[in-house]
N, C-alpha and C positions, 0 to 999 in steps of 0.2 A: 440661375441654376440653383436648386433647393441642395442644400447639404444635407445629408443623411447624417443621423444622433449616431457620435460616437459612445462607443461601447466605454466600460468601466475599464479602471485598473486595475494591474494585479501584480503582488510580489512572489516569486515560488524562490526558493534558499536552504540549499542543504548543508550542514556541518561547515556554519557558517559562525566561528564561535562558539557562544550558549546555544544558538539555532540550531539543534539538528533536523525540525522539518519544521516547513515554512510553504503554506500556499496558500492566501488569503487574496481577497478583493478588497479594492478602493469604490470610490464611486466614478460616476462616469464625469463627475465634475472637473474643473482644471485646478484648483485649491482641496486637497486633503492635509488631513492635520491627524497626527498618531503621536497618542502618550502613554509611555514606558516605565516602568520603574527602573530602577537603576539593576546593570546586573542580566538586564530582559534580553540583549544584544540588538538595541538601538542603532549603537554606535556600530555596529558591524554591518547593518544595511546603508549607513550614511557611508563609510571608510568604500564600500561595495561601489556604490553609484559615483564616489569620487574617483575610484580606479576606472569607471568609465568615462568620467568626464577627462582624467589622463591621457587612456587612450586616444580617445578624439584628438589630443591635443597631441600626439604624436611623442608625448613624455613615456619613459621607460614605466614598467609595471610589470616588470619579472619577479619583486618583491610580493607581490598578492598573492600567491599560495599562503605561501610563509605568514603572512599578517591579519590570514582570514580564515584558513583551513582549520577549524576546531582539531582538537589535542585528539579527540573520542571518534575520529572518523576512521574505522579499521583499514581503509585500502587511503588512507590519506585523501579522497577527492571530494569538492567542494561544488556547490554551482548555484549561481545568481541572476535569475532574470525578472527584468521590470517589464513588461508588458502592456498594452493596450489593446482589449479583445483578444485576438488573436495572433496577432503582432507584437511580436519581442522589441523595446524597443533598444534595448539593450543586455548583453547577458555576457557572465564568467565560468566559464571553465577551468576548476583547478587543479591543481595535483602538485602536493605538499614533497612529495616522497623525489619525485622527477623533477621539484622547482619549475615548473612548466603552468602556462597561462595562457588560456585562447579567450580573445575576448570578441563582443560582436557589437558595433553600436550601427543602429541605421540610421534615417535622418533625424534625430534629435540630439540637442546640443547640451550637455548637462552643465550643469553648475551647482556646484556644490560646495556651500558655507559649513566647516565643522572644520576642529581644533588643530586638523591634519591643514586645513590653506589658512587660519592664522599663526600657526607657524610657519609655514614655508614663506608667506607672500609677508606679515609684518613681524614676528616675533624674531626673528634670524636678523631681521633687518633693521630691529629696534625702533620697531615703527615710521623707519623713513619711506616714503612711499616712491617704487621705483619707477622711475619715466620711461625707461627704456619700453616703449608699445610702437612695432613699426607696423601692423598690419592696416591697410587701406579697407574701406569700406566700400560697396559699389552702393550709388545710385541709381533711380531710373526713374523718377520721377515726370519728368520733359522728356521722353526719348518713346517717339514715336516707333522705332523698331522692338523694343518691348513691348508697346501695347499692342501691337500687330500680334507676336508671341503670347501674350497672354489669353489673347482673345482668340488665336489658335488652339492653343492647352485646354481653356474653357472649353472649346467647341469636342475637342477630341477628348475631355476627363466626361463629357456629358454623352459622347456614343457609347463609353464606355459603361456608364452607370446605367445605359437604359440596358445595353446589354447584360449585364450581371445582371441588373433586378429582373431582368424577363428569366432569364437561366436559373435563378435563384427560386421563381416565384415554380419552375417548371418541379425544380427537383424537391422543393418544400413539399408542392404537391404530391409529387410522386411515392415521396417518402413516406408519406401520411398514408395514402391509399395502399402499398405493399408494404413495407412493415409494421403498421399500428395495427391498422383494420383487416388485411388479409393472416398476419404471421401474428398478430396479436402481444404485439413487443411492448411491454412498460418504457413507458417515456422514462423512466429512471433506471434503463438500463443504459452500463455507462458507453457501452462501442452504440448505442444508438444517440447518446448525449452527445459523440464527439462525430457524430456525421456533420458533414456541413459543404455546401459548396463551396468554400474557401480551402476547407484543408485536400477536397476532392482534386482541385485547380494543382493543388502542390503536389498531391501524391504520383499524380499521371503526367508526367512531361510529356509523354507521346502517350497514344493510341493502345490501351493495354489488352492484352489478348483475354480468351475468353474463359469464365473459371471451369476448375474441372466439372464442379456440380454446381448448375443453375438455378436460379432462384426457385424458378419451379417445379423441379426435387426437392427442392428443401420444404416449400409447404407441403409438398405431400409427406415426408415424412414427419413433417408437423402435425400431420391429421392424422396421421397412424396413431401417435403418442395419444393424442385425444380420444382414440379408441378404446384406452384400455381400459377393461373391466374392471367395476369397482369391484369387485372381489374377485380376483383372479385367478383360475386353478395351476397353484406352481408345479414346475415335475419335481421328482421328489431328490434325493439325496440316498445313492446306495452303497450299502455296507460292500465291505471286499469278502472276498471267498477264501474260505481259511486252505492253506496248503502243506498242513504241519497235526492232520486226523490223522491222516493216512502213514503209516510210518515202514513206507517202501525197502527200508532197508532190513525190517523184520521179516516184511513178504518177502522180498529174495532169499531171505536162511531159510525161512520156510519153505521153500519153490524146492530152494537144493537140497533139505535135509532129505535123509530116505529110512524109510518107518516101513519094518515088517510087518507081511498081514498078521489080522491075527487067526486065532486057531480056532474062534467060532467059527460054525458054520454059516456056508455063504448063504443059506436062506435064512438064516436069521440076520444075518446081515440086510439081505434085500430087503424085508422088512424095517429093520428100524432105520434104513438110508427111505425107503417110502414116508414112512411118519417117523421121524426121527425124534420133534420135540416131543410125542405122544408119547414114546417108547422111555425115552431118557426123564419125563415128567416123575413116569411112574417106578422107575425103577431106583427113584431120589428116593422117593417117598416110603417104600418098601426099605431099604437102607435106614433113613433118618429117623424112623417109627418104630423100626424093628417089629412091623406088622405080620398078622401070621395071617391075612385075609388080603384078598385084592382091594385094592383102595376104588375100584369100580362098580365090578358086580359082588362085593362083599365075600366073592367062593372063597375057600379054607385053598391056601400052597405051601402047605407043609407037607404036602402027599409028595412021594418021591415024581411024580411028573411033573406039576405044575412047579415044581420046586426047583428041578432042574433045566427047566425050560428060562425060568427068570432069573436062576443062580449064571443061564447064559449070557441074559441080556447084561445084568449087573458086571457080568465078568467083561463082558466087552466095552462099556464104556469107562472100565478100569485103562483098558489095555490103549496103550500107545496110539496104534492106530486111527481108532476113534478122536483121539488127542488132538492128535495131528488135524484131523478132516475137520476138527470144531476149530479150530485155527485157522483154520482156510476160509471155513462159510463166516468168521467175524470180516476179516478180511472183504471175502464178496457184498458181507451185508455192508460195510463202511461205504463200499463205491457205489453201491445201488443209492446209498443217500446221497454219495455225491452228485449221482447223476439229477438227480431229485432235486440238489439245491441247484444245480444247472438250470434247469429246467423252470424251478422260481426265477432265478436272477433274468434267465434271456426273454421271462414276461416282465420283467420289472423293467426290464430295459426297453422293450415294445413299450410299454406306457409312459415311459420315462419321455422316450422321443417324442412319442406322440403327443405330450404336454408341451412339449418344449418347443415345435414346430407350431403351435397353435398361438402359442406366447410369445415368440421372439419375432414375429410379423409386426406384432405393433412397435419394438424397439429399432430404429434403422440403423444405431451401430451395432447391432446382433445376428442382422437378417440374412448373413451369409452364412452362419455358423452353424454346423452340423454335428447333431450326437450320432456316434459309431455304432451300429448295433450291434459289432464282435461277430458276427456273425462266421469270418476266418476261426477267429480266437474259440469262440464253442465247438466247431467239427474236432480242431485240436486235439482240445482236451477229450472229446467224448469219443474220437477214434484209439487214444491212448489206452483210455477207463477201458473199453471193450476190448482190447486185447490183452490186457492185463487180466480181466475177468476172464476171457476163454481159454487163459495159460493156468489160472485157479482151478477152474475145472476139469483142466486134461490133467493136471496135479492129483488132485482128487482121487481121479478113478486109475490113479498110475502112482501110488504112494513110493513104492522099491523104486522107484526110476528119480532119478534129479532133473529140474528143468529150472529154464532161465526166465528171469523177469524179460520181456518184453521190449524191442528198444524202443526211445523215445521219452523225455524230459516232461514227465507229470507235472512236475512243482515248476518248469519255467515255462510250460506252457499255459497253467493258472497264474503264473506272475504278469505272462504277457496281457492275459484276459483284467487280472486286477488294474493295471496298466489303462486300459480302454473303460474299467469304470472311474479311476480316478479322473482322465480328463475328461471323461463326460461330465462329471460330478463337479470339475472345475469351471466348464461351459456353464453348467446348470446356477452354481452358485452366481456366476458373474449375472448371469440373466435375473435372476431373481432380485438381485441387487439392484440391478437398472429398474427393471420394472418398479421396484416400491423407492427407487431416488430418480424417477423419468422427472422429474424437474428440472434436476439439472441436467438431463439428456435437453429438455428442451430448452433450458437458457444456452446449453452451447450451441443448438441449432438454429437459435434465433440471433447467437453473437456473428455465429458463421452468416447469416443470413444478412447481417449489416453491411460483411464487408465483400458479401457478392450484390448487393443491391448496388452499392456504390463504382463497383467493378463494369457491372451490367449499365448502371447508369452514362458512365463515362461513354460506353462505346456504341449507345445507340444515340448519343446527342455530339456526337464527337464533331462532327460538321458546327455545331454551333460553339462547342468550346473554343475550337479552332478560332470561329471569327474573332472570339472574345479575346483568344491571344493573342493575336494580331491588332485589336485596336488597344491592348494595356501597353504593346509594343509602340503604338503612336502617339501614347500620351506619353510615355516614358518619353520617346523619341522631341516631343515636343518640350518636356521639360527640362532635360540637357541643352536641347536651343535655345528658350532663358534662363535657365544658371549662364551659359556659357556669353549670351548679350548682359547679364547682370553683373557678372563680374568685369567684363570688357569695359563696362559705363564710369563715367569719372566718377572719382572715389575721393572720400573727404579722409581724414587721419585719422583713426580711432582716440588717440593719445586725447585729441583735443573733446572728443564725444567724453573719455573717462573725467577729463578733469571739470569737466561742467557740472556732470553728473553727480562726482564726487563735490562737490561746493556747495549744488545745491541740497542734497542729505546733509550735509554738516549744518549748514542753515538752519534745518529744518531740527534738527536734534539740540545744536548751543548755541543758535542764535550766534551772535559775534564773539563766542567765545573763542573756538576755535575758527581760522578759514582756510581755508587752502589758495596759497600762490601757484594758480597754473602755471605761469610764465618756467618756474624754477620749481613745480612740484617738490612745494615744505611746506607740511604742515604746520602754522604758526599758531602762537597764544593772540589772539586780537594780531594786532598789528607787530609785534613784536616774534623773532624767533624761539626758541625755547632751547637755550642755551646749555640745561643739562641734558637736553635731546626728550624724543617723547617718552622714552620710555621709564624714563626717571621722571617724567613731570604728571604724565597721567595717571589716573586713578584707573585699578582693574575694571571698575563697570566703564569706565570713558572708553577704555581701550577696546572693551567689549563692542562698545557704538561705533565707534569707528572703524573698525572692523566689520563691522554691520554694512555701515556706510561701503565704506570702500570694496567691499563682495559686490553689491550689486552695481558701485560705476563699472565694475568690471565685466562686469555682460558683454562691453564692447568689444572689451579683446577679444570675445570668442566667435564675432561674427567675420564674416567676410563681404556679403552684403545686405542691402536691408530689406531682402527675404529671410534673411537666417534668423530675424529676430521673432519670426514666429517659431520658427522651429526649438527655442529657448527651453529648457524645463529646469527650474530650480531649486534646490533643495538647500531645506534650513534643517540642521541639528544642533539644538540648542543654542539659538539663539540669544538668551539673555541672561547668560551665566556672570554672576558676582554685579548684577545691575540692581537700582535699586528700583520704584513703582514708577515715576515717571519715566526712565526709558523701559522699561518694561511697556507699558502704554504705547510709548511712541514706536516701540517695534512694533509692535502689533497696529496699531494706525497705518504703519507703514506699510505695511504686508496688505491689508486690507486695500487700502489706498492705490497701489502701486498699478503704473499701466506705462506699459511703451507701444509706442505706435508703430505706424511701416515703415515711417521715416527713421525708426531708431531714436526717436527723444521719448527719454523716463522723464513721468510723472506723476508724482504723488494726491494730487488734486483729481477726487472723484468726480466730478464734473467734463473731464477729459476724455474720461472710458466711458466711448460709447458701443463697442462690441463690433464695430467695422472697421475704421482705423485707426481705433485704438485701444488693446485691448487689455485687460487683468492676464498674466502669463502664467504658466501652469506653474504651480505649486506644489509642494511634497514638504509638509514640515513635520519636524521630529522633535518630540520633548520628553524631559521626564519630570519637570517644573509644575506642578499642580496647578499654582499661582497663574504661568502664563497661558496652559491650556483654559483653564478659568476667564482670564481675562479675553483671550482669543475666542471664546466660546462666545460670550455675553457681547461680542462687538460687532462679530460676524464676521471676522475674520473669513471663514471659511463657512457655508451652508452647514445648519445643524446635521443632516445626514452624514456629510461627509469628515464626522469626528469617531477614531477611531482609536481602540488600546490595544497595545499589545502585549499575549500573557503566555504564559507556559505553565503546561502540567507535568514539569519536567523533563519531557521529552517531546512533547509537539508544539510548537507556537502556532498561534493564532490571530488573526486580526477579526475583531469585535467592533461596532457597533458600540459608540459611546453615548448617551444620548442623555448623561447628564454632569453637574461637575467632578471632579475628581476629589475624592474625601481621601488623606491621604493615610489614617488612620483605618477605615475601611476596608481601602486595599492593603495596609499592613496586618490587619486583622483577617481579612480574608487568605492571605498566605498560610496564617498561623494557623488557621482550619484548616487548610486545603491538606498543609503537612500531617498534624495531628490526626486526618481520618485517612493518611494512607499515602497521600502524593509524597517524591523524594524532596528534601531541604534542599537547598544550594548554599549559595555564599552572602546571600540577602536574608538567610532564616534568622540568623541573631540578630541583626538591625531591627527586623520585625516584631521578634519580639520583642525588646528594649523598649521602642516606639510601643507597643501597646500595652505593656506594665506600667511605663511612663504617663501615659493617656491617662489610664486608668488610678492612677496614685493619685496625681494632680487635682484630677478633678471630683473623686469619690471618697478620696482621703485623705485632702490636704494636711490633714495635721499630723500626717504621720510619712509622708514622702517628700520630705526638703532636700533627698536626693533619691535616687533609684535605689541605693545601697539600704538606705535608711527602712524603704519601702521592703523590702524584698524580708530585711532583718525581722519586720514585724510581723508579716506574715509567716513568716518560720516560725514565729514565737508565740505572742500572742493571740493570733487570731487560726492559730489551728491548721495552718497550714501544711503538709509536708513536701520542701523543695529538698530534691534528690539529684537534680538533672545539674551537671557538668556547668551546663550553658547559662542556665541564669545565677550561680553564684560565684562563676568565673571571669561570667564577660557581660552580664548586665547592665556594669556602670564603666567596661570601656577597660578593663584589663587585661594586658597581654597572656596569653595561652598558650603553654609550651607546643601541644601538639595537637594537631587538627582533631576537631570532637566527632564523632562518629556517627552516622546518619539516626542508630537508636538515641543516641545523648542528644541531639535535633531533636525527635519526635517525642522525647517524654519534655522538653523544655517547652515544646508546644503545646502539651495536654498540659501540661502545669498553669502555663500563662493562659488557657480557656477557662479552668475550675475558676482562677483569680476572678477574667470579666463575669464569666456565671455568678458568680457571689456577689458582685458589687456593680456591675451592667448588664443584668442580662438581657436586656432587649436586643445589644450590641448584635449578642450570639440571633438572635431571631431575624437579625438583619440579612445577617450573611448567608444563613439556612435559605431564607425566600429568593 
């Protein structure tokens, strides 16, 4: 049966320590190697995977809030998962605040080397190494009802792969053809990234009913959107109608005041009530002129007729009466313009809609949405206006009489009407808005459209999913039948697999310096005990190897039989801390080197792994050592792809892509930019700098930097420097600072120590630019 390429790995970690986000990939290989600076929170994804390698082991791990949950995370909750593909293969759930810990490990067995298991397992213990190992091992080597089982498993993992890949190759298809090519979806969009038949299998435990809107509604209102006019006629936006001209509580004094006729006669009355401006024009102007001629026909009215004929007119538009009736026709004239601005607005609202219906077809969240044409709200108002006007005019010609305004609410019944323009005007704007950002109308109709394709997908292949659950059921089912014949099968003692293991690493590190007495697990000098005990006799890089050593006999403990040693995943952080070049080598030899078979024998001889029964076991190492990433790099420890750093721009980490050695001056220097153009310091910015004034002194200035102090003095002085910054003349050469320096005292320390390499390396600076 052909194994299908597994996928890559992946770390995601939130407020995880310095981590506040964390989601990067490994490679799909079983060896990755990530180098760290100090400070980066290395150690908090190793502390992380050894809380799972705990769990598994059934040891308490109610402490991992508390020892991983960074200080900065506002709701206290954390979370850690290692992955493969899609598959977690381990993950933490935390919560700082509640002390509470969910953790999940599936079939992988971790193990995990860092400062947390040489203390627990040798430093407490003063490096006596404890025998206490009772766990048994299965075999099944000779045992014919295993390979019966096996060769069941095999037959039923292979109905099951043919069935995924057929289901797999159906929906890839399908996906392609309805979302790419019909709905026209960017492969970079992300609900279309995260479709997959794997997570579709998870989503749908049963048969899921069917969405409200089908796929095919949604491409039509995806072709609607496509419709729309490059320049498209919007409706417009209308003013409100003012209700504060008219000032109804004048017209009522006026309705009720009561004005005596006057004492002109009624035919001259009728006359100037016929042309009333004609009459009142002229009889201004005869007044204001003090003319003794008609302003018309030029004739002479100083003659006693014509004089008293217009000494009447003039006398009456003195008198009250007339007053009053010019009070009244402002009045009428006010409403006839209302009616008039009515009469604009209820066409502006006819065109309003009529834009608006023509336009909101193409948006499918709009296409229900109706402009009101008021058409209640105008009778309203303009049955009101007309009875107020016909109350004006029976006023008029009935001055001595009082009369009442009219009932009925003028001012709330244009409120109501303003009312009906605003939310049209609301509608209006929304539409407008869609129309000229229908992008994003169409990215949410194309997200919605992912996860009704997926929907739709499930319940027209559901007959075949089905089968597919039913034969992961019988492989499942068959691999419970060999765990359960594998651990049943005679079983050999782990204790004795540890102390072999552990003999033959020690061998291989001091020769007969040290050996290990299986019989009485003690560590001895040669042939002799070590009387002050180890921990008084060994040198820290010894104890570092042995420790080394003793991590990986220990693999044995964690199986149960010799299937679980494939399931193995190991993790190194920092491995060869206070070592000197030759173990340094020799770890890294070893790592490289390193293969256990299906039997369970480690071996460090490449010649053994041959990638079927005996293979290199997945790896995850962690450093922040330049030197052994270097070394590891140039040996092949691990495939050059799969060398990896990890960095922070203060608030997101990242995994990169390392693809050359690690200059550790570079990446000091690189900090010291990153800060100075704007990224936050941390608790590694003064190291950095120190480290690259120090670089920089040594090698550009040696006669004048015999210490940092010395360096720093000259540049102040003699060479025209100005140091201003807290940081480099407080803590440059390593002296105590009352109180923590502040992120600007950071960031001018930074710009400080760039002018220095500017002046005396600047290619330095060109370096880190490219």
């Amino acid at each position: 049966m052909t194994t299908p390429p597994k996928p890559a790995f992946s770390i995601q970690a939130s407020y995880l320590g310095p981590i506040f986000t964390l989601s990067g990939d490994l490679t799909k290989h079983n060896q990755n190697l990530i180098f760290a600076r100090n400070g980066t929170g290395k150690s908090f994804l190793s502390r992380a995977l050894r809380y799972l390698d705990l769990e598994a082991q059934g040891r308490d791990i109610s402490d991992a809030a508390k020892n991983l949950v960074s200080d900065e995370a506002s709701d206290g909750k954390g979370i850690f998962s290692f992955s493969r593909g899609e598959s977690a293969l381990g993950s933490l759930c935390l919560e700082k605040q509640a002390d509470s810990v969910s953790a999940s490990v599936t079939d992988t067995i971790f193990h995990v080397f860092s400062e947390d298991f040489v203390q627990e397992e040798l430093r407490e213990h003063e490096y006596k190494i404890n025998g206490k190992i009772e766990n048994q091992i299965s075999v099944d080597s000779e045992n014919i009802k295993l390979k019966d089982a096996q060769d069941s498993l095999e037959k039923a993992a292979a109905e099951e792969q043919d069935a995924i890949s057929a289901l797999r190759e159906k929906y890839d298809k399908e996906k392609l053809a309805e979302l790419r090519e019909k709905a026209g979806i960017n492969k970079q969009l992300r609900e279309y990234k995260a479709l997959s038949l794997d997570s579709l299998l998870e989503r749908f435990a049963e048969k899921p009913k069917p969405p409200e809107q089908c796929f095919a509604d949604i491409l039509k209102d995806l072709d609607r959107l496509k419709a729309i006019p490059a320049e498209p006629v919007y409706p417009d936006i209308l003013s409100l109608i003012k209700s504060d001209d008219i000032e109804l509580g004048s017209l009522e004094a006026s309705l009720q005041r009561v004005t005596s006729p006057s004492s002109v006669s009624e035919e001259i009355k009728k006359k100037i009530d016929t042309h009333h401006d004609f009459y009142e024009t002229g009889a201004t102007i005869i007044q204001d002129e003090h003319r003794t001629t008609c302003p018309l026909c030029e004739q002479g009215i100083t003659s006693p007729g014509p004089k008293a004929i217009i000494d009447a007119y003039i006398a009456y538009f003195e008198d009250e009466e007339e007053k009053h009736k010019a009070e009244l026709r402002e009045f009428f004239r006010k409403l006839n313009q209302k009616e008039a601005e009515l009469q604009k607005v209820e066409t502006q609202i006819a065109r309003q809609k009529s834009r608006f219906d023509a336009l909101k077809r193409f948006i499918p969240s709009r296409k229900d949405t109706e402009i009101n044409d008021g058409e209640l709200e105008f009778k309203e108002v303009r049955t009101i206006i007309t009875s107020i006007k016909s109350a004006i005019q029976k006023k008029a010609g009935a001055l001595s009489a009082p009369h009442s305004l009219p009932s009925g609410e003028l001012t709330a019944c244009i409120a109501n009407l303003n009312k009906v323009i605003e939310e049209n005007n609301t509608k209006v704007s929304e539409l407008n808005r869609a129309v000229e950002k229908s992008d994003g109308e169409r990215k949410a109709l194309q997200r919605k459209a992912c996860g009704v394709f997926d929907r739709e997908f499930a319940i027209s292949h559901w007959s075949d999913i089905a089968a597919l659950k039913a034969l992961r059921d019988a492989t499942k089912s068959r691999q419970d039948e060999l765990t359960a014949l594998e651990k049943s099968s005679p079983s050999t003692d782990a204790r004795v697999r540890v102390a072999e293991t552990f003999e033959l690493l020690l061998k291989e590190f001091f020769a007969n310096k040290y050996v290990f007495d299986k019989d009485n697990f003690v560590l001895k000098r040669g042939d002799h005990e070590m009387m002050r005990g180890p921990h008084r006799t060994l040198s820290d890089g010894e104890k570092a190897a042995i420790a080394f050593c003793y991590f990986i006999a220990c693999v044995h403990r964690k199986v149960t039989s010799n299937s679980d040693y494939r399931k193995l995943f190991l993790v190194f952080d920092d491995p060869v801390t206070s070592m000197s070049y030759d173990f340094v080598f020799a770890i890294a030899q070893t790592l490289k080197h390193l293969g256990i078979s299906d039997k369970g024998e480690v071996s460090i001889k490449p010649s053994k792994i041959d990638g079927n029964r005996c293979v290199r076991p997945e790896l995850l190492i962690l450093t922040h050592s330049s030197y052994f990433f270097n070394i590891s790099r140039t040996n092949r420890v691990v495939k050059d792809e799969a060398t990896f750093s990890l960095s922070t721009d203060g608030v997101t980490h990242k995994l990169s892509h390392l693809r050359s050695y690690v200059a550790p001056f570079e990446q000091q220097l690189a900090h010291v930019y990153q800060v100075a153009n704007g990224n936050n310091p941390d608790h590694g910015t003064g190291n950095a700098i120190r480290s690259v004034l120090e670089a920089v002194g040594r090698f550009c200035r040696p006669d004048k930097s015999q210490s940092l102090e010395d360096f720093v003095s000259y540049l102040a002085g003699e060479d025209g420097f100005s140091i201003k910054s807290i940081m480099i003349n407080s803590l440059c050469h390593g002296t105590y600072y009352d109180g923590c320096p502040t992120d600007d005292d950071l960031k001018l320390a930074c710009q400080e120590a760039l002018s220095v390499v500017e002046k005396y390396a600047s290619g330095q600076i060109s370096i880190i630019q490219s």
